[in-house]
C-alpha positions in Angstrom: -37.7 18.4 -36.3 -38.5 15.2 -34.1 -35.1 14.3 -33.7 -33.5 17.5 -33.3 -35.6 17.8 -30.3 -34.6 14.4 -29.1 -31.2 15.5 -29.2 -31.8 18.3 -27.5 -33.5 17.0 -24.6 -30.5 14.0 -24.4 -28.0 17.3 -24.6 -29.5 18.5 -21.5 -30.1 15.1 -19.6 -26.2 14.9 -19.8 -25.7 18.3 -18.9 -27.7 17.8 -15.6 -26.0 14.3 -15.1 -22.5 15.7 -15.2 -23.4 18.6 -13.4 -25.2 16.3 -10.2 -22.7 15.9 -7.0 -23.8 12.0 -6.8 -22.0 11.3 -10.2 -19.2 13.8 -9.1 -18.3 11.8 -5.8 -15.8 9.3 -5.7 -17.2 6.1 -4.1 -16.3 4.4 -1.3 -14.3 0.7 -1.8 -12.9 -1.8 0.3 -9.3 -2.0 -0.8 -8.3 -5.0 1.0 -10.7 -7.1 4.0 -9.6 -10.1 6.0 -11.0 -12.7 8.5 -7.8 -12.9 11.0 -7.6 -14.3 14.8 -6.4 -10.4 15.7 -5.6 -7.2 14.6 -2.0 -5.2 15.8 -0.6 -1.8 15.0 -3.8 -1.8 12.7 -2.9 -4.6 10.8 -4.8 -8.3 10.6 -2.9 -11.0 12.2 -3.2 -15.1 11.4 -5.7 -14.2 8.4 -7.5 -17.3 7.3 -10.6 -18.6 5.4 -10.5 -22.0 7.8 -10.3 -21.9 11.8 -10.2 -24.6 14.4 -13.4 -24.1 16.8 -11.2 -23.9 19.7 -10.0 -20.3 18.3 -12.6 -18.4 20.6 -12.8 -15.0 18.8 -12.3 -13.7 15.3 -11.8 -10.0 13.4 -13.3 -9.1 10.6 -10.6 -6.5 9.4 -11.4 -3.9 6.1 -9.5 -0.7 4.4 -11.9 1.3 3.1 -10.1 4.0 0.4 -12.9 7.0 -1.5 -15.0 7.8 1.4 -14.8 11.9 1.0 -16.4 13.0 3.8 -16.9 10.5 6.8 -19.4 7.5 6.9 -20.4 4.4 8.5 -19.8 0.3 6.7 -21.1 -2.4 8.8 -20.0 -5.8 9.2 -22.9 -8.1 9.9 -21.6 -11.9 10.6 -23.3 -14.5 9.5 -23.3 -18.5 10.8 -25.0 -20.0 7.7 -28.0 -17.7 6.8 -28.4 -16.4 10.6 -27.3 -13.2 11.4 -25.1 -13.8 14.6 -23.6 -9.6 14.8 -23.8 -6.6 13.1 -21.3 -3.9 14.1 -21.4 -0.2 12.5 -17.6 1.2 12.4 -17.1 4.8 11.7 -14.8 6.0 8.6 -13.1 9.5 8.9 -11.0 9.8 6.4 -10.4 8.5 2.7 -8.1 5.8 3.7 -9.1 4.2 7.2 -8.8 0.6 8.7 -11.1 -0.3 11.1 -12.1 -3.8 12.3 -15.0 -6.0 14.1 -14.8 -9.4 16.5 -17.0 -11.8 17.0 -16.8 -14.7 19.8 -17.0 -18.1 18.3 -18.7 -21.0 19.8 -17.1 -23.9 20.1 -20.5 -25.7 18.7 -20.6 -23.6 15.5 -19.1 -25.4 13.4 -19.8 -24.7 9.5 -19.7 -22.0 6.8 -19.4 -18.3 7.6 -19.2 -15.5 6.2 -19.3 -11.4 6.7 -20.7 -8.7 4.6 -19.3 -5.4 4.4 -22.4 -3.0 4.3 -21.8 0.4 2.5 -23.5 3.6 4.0 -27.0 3.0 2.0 -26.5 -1.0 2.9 -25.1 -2.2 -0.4 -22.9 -5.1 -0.5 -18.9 -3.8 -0.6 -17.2 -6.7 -0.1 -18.4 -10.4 1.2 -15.8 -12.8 3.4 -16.0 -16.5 3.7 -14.8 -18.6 5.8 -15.2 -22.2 7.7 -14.7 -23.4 11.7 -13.9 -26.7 11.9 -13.9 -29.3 14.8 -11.2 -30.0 16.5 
């Protein structure tokens, strides 16, 4: 009797599950996400993982595919630990390209990197990259 009712209340704990709209919408994903010196006709230009500290300003480019209804990623830019930006980009559709620049120092020299924030602030995608003296 104990475990019939165990199985029953696991029967309807799936029931609920499968019937709940957060397990029945398709997740938002980066499908491809570049550091690039520009972006052109939507499309990342001189992508890289090093730059020279003369380059003056980078992108931070991502394709986000699942988003059903529209949301907002951010990219937050980071020189070492410090948060440097943090841009919020609107996605309106289930395929969408969007992008974010950030002016570059000539004296920040080191490790970078961006992460690409989902709508609740989850990590989507992280991007490293270095500037190096010239």
């Amino acid at each position: 009797m104990k475990r019939q009712l165990c199985l029953l209340i696991a029967l309807v704990a799936l029931i609920v599950i499968s019937l709940s709209p957060a397990v029945t919408c398709k997740a938002q994903e980066v499908a491809y996400s570049a550091i690039c010196q520009d972006v052109i006709d939507r499309q990342p230009i001189a992508v890289g993982d090093s730059f020279d500290a003369s380059v003056g300003q980078l992108c931070c480019f991502t394709k986000i595919v699942g988003a059903e209804s529209p949301i907002e990623i951010t990219h937050v830019w980071y020189f070492g630990d410090t948060v440097r930006a943090r841009v919020d980009l609107a996605v309106r559709s289930t395929s969408w390209r969007t992008y974010s620049s950030k002016r570059i120092q000539a004296h920040e020299i080191g490790d970078w990197h961006v992460d690409v924030l989902g709508p609740q602030g989850q990590i989507l995608d992280r991007l490293w990259f270095k500037i190096t003296s010239y």
